[in-house]
C-alpha positions in Angstrom: 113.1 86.6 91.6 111.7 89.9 91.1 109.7 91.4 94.1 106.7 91.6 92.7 106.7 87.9 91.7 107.6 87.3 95.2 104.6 89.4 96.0 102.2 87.1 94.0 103.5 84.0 95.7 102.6 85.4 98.9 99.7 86.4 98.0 99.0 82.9 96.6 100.5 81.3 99.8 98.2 83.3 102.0 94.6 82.3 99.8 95.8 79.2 100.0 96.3 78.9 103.5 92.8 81.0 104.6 90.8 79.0 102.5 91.2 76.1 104.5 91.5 78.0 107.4 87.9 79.5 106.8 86.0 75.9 105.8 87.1 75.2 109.4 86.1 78.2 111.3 82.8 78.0 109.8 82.8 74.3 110.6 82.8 75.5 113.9 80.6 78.1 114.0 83.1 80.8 115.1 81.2 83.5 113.2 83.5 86.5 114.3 87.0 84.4 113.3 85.4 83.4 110.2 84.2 87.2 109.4 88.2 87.7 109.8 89.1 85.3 107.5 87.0 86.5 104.8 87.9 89.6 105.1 91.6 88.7 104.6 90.6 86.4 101.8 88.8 89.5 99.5 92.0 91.4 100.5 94.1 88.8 99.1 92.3 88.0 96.3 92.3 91.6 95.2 96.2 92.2 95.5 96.2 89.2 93.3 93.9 90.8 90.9 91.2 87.9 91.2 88.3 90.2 91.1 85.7 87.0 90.9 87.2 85.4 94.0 87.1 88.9 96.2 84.0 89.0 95.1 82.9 85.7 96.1 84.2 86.2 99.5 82.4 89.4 99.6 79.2 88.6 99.0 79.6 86.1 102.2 80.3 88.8 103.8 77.3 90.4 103.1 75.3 87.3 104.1 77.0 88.0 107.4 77.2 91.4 108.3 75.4 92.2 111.4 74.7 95.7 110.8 72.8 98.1 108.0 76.2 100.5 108.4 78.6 97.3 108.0 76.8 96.3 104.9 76.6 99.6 103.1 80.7 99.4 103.8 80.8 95.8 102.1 78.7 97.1 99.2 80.6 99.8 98.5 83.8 97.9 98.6 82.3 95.6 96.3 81.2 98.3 93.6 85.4 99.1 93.9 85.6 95.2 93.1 83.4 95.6 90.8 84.9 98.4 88.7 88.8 97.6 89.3 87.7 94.1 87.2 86.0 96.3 84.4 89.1 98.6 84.1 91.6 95.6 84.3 89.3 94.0 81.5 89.2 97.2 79.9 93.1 97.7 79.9 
């Protein structure tokens, strides 16, 4: 198996497993574990190169942040969402 298809299972493997993982957290209202795990989930869904998904997560994020400075950081990750999906669309 090539690395980089290794890579992509990973990747897969680890949205797989936080998914879950977060539906629980926020079950039990653990808001800074849960913050965590969403953070890890747009991560993961960006190495995979599913824009939609990190995007998704981000905008819960957003919903969450506690701070003006903290969102301005998620919004301006999310324009880099934002424009890595037109350039992969693009290509």
């Amino acid at each position: 198996m090539r690395p980089a298809d290794a890579a992509a299972l990973r990747t897969a493997a680890a949205i797989g497993h936080y998914e879950p993982c977060l539906r629980l957290t926020l079950s039990l209202g653990d808001a800074q574990r849960a913050a965590t795990i969403t953070n890890n989930l747009v991560l993961c869904c960006r190495t995979a190169g599913r824009f939609d998904c990190a995007l998704r997560y981000s905008e819960m994020q957003l919903r969450a942040a506690g701070t003006e400075a903290a969102r301005g950081k998620i919004q301006a990750r999310m324009r880099a969402l934002e424009g890595e999906k037109r350039a992969r669309q693009e290509a």
